[in-house]
C-alpha positions as a Python dict, from the first residue, in 0.01 Angstrom:
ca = {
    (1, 'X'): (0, 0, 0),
    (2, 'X'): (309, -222, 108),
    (3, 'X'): (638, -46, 82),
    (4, 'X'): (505, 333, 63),
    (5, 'X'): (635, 553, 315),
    (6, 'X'): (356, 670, 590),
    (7, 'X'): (194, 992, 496),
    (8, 'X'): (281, 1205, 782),
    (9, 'X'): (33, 1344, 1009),
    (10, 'X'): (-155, 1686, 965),
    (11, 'X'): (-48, 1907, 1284),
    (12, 'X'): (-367, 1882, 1544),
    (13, 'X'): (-605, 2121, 1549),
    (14, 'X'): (-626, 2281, 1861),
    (15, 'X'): (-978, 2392, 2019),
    (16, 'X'): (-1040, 2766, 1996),
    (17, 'X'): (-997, 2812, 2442),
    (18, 'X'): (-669, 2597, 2382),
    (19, 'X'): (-449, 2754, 2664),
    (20, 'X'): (-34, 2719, 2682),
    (21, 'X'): (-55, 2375, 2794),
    (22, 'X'): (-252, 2204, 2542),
    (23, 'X'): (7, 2454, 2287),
    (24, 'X'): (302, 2280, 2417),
    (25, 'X'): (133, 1949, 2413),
    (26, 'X'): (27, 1948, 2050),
    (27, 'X'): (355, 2069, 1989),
    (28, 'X'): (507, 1750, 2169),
    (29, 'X'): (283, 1552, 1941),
    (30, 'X'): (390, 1679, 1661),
    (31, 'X'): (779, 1666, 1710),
    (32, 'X'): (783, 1287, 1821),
    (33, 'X'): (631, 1226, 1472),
    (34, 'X'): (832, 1014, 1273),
    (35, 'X'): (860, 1235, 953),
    (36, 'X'): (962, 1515, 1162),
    (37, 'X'): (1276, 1365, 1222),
    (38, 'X'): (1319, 1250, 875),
    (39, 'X'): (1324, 1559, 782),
    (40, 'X'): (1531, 1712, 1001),
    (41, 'X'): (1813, 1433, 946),
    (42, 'X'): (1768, 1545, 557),
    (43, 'X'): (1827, 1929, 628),
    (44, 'X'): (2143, 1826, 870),
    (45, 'X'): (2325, 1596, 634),
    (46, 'X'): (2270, 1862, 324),
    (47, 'X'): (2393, 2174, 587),
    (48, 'X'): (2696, 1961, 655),
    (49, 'X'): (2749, 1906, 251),
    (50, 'X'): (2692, 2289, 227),
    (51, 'X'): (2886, 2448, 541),
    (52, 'X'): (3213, 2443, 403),
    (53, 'X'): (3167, 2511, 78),
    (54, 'X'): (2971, 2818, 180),
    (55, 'X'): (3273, 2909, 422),
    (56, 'X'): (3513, 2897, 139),
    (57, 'X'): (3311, 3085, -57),
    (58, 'X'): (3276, 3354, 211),
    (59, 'X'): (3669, 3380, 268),
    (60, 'X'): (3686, 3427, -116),
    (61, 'X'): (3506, 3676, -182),
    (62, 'X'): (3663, 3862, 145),
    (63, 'X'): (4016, 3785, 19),
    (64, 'X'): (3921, 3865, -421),
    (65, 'X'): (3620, 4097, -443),
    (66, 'X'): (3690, 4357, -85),
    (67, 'X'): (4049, 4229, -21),
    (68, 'X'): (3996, 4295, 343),
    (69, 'X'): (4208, 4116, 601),
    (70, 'X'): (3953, 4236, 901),
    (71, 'X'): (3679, 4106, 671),
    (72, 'X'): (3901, 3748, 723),
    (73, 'X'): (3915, 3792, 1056),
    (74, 'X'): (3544, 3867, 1130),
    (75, 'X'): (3490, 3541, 896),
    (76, 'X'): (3670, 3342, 1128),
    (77, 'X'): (3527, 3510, 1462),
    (78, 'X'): (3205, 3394, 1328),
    (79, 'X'): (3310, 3044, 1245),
    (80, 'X'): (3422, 3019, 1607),
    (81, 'X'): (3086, 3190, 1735),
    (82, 'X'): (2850, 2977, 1523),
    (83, 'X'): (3005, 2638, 1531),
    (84, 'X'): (2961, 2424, 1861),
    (85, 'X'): (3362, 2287, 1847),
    (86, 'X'): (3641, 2230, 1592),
    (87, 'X'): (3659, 2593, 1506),
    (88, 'X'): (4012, 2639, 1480),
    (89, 'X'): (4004, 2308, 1245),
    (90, 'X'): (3767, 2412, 1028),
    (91, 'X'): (3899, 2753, 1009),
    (92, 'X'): (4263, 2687, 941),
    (93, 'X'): (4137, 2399, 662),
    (94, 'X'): (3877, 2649, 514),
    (95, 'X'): (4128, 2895, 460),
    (96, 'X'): (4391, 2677, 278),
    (97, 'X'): (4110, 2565, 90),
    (98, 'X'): (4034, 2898, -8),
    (99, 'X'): (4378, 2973, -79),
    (100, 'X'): (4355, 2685, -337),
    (101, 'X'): (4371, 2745, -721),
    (102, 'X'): (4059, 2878, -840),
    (103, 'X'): (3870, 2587, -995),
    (104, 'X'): (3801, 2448, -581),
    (105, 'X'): (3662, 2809, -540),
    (106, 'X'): (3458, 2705, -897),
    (107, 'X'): (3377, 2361, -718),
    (108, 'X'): (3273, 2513, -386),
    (109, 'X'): (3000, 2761, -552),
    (110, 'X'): (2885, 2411, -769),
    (111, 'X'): (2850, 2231, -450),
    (112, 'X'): (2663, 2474, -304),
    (113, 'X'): (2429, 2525, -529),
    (114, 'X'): (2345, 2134, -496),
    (115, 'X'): (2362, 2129, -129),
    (116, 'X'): (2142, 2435, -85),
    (117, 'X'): (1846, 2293, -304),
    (118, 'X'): (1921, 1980, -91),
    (119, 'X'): (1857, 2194, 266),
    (120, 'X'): (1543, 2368, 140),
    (121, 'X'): (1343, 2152, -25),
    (122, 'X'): (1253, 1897, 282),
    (123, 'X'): (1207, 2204, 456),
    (124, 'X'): (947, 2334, 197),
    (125, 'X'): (760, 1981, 199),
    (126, 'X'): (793, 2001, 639),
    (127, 'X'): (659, 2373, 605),
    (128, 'X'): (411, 2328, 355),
    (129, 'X'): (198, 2046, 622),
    (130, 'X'): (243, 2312, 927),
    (131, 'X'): (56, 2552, 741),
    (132, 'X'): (-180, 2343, 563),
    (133, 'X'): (-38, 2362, 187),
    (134, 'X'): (-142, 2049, 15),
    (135, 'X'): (48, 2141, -297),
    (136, 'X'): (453, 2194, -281),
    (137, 'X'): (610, 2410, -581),
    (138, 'X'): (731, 2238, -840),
    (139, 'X'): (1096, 2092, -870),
    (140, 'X'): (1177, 2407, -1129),
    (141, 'X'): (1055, 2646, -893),
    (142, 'X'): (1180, 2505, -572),
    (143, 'X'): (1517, 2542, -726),
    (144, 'X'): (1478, 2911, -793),
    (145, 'X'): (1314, 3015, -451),
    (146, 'X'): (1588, 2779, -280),
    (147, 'X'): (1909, 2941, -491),
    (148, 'X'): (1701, 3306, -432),
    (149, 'X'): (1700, 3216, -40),
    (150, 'X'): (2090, 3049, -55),
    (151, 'X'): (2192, 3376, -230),
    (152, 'X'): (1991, 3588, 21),
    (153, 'X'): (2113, 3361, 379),
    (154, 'X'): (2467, 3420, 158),
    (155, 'X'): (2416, 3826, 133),
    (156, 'X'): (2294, 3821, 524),
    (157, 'X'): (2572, 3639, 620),
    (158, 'X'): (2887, 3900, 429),
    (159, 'X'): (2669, 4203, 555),
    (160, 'X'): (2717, 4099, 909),
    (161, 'X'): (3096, 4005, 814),
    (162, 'X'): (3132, 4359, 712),
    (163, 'X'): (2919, 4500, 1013),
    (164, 'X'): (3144, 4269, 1228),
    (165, 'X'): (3432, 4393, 1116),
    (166, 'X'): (3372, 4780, 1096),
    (167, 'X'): (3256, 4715, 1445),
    (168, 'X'): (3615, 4607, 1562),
    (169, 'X'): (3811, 4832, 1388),
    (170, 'X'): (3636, 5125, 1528),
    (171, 'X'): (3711, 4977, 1861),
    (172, 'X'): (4058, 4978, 1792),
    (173, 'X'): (4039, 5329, 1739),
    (174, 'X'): (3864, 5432, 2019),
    (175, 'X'): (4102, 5171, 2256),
    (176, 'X'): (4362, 5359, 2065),
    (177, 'X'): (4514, 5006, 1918),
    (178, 'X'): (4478, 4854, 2284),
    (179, 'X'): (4309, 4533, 2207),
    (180, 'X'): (4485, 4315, 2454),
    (181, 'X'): (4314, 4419, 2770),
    (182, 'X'): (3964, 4265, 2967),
    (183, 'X'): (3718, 4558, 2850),
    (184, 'X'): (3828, 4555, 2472),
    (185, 'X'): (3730, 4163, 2446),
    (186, 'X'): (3463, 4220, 2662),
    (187, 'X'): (3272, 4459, 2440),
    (188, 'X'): (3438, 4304, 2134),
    (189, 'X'): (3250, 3959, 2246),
    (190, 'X'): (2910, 4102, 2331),
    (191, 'X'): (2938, 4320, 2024),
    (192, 'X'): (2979, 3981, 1783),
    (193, 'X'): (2691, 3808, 2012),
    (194, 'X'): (2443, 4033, 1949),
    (195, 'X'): (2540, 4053, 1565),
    (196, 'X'): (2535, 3700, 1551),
    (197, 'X'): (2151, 3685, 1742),
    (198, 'X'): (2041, 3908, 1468),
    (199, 'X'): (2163, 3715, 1204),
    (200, 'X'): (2029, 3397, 1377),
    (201, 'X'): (1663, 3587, 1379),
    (202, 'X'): (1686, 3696, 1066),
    (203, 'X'): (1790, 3356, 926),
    (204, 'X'): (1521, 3183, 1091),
    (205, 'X'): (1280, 3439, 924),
    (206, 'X'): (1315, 3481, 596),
    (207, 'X'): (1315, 3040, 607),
    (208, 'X'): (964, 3086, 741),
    (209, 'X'): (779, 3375, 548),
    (210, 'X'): (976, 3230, 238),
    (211, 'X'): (1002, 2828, 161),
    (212, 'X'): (623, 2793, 268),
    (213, 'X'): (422, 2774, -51),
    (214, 'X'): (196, 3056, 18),
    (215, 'X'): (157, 3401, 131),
    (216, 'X'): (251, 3483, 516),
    (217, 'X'): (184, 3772, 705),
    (218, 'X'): (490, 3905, 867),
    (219, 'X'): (295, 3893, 1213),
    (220, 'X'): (234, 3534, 1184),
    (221, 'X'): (615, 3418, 1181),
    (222, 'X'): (871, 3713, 1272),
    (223, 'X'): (766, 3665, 1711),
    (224, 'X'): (848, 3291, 1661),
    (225, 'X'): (1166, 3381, 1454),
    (226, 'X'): (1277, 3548, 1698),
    (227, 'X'): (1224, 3303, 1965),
    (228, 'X'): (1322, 3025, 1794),
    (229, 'X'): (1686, 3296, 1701),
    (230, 'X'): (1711, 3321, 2073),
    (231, 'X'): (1634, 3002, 2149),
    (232, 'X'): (1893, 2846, 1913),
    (233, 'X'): (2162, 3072, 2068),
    (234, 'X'): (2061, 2914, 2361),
    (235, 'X'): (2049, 2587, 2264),
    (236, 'X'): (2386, 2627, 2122),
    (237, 'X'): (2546, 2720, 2466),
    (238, 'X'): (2420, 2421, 2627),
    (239, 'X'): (2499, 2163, 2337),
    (240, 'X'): (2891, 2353, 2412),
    (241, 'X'): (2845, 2261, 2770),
    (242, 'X'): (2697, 1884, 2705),
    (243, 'X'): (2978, 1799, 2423),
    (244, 'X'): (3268, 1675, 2636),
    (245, 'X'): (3034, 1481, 2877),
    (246, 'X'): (2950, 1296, 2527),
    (247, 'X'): (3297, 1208, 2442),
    (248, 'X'): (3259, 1160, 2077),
    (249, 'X'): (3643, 1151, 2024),
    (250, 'X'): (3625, 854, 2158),
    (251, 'X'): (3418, 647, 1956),
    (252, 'X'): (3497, 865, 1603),
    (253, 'X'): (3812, 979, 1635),
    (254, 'X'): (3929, 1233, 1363),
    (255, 'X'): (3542, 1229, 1223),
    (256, 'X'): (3446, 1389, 1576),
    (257, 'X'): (3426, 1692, 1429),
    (258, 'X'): (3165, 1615, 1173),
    (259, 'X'): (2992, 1404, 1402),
    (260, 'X'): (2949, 1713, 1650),
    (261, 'X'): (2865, 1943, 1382),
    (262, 'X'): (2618, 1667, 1184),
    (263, 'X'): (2448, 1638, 1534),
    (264, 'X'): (2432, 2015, 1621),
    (265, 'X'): (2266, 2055, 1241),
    (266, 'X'): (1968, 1774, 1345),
    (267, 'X'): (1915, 1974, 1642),
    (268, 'X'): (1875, 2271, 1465),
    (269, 'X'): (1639, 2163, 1192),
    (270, 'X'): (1410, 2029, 1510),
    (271, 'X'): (1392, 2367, 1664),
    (272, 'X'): (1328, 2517, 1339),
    (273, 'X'): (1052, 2243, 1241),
    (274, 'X'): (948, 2299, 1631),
    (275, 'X'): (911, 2723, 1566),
    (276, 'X'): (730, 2650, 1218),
    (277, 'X'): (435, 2409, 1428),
    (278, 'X'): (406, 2649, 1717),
    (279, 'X'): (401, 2981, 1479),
    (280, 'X'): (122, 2807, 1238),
    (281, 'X'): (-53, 2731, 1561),
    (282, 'X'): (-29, 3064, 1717),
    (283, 'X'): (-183, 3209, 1374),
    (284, 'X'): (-474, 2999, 1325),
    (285, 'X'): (-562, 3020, 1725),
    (286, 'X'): (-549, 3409, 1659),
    (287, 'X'): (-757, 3368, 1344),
    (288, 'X'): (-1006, 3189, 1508),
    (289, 'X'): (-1051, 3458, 1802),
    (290, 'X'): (-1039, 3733, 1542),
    (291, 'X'): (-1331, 3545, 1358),
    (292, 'X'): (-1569, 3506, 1735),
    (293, 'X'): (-1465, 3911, 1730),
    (294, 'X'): (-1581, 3985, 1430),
    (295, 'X'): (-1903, 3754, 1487),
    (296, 'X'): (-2015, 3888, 1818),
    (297, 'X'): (-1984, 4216, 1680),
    (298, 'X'): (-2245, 4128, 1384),
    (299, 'X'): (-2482, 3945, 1659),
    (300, 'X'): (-2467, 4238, 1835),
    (301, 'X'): (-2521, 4491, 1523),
    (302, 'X'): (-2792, 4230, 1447),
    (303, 'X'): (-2952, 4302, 1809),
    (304, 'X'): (-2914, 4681, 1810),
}
């Protein structure tokens, strides 16, 4: 009918001999579908919307509930770690913000709330068609699984605060309050690195055995979480390394920041719509050998 959106393609079905090629091929199929970027525009423009509330949030409860100053400072290490560029903007601004009179903290956790529903539930409709769910939840469930998995990213992310910044202060002990030399920043960098790849794994798979609308095995999406984690921390350092060549100052001015950041969002909801094809592919390729396994054994029970 005229004026209905297209209904998006089902992912191809790939023949049961389908080697790495014809993986990567299907997968190119399915990423220059239209929807696919739809999609992943929709989960960028909510993450923006629900970044910095989630940031103030974070440096609240740091500052009211543990009162920890290194708990601050591993807050903003991360900021600097996970964000492309404007780091020092966003922190400095998050923290006055969070320094505010309590209703903006009351504001932040309202946004939030919104924002996060907003993130998830394009991602549950994009997730649902990998695997083959022709029924999404409903709008009252999608809002509990998507606050359950907000509050859950949310618990991740202050756990690895407080990892991150036990992890430093025990290295000022042991560097005996020496912190301004090569090998303290050294380890001190590699430390928050690979704190901040587990996070990124784990992020990537509780998205993936969650928002889909039916039961996973762990098997079937923790490899490609943590190849798509990797892969995003990868991704990340090159998008660093492309940025100035763009010049987005330029053409936006003071908004360059949000541009960067809205941009660096798109690109991550593609790899994580990319991970979710390739890991629903993966499983029903393995499924299918599984199921000639388990046949030629009965043909050959059958000929004994």
């Amino acid at each position: 009918m005229a004026g209905l959106p297209a209904v998006p393609k089902p992912p191809a079905v790939l023949p049961r001999n389908a080697g790495l090629v014809e993986e990567f091929v299907s997968l190119a199929r399915y990423m220059s579908q239209t929807e696919v970027h739809t999609y992943a525009f929709s989960v960028a423009a909510n993450t923006i919307l629900s970044l910095f509330p989630f940031i103030v949030m974070m440096f609240t409860i740091a500052r009211q509930v543990f009162h920890s100053k290194a708990m601050e400072s591993a807050i903003a290490d991360m900021i600097h770690y996970f964000l492309p560029n404007g780091q020092d903007f966003v922190t400095k601004n998050m923290e006055i913000v969070a320094n505010a009179r309590s209703g903006v903290q009351v504001i932040s956790v309202v946004m939030l709330l919104v924002s996060s529903t907003g993130v998830f539930l394009p991602l549950e409709v994009a997730l649902n068609r990998v695997w083959g769910v022709t029924k999404n939840r409903s709008y009252l469930l999608n809002q509990i699984v998507s606050l359950g998995l907000a509050a859950s990213i949310g618990t991740l992310a202050m756990l690895s605060v407080a990892i991150t910044a036990a992890q430093k202060s025990i290295l000022q002990f042991l560097f005996m309050g020496h912190t301004t030399n090569i090998v303290f920043s050294f380890v001190s960098h590699w430390l928050l690195q690979i704190s901040a790849a587990v996070v990124s794994v784990l992020l990537f798979f509780l998205i993936y055995w969650i928002l889909p609308n039916r039961k996973l095995p762990v098997r079937a999406v923790l490899p490609t979480a943590i190849v798509t984690g990797l892969s995003w921390e990868l991704a990340k350092m090159l998008y660093v390394a492309v940025l100035p060549w763009m010049n987005l100052h330029s053409v936006y001015g003071p908004f360059s920041v949000s541009v960067s950041l809205m941009l660096w969002a798109f690109i991550t909801g593609l790899l994580l719509l990319a991970g979710a094809q390739y890991s629903a592919s993966r499983h029903a390729l393995r499924l299918a050998y599984l199921a000639d396994l388990e046949r030629a054994g009965e043909e050959k029970d059958n000929d004994g």
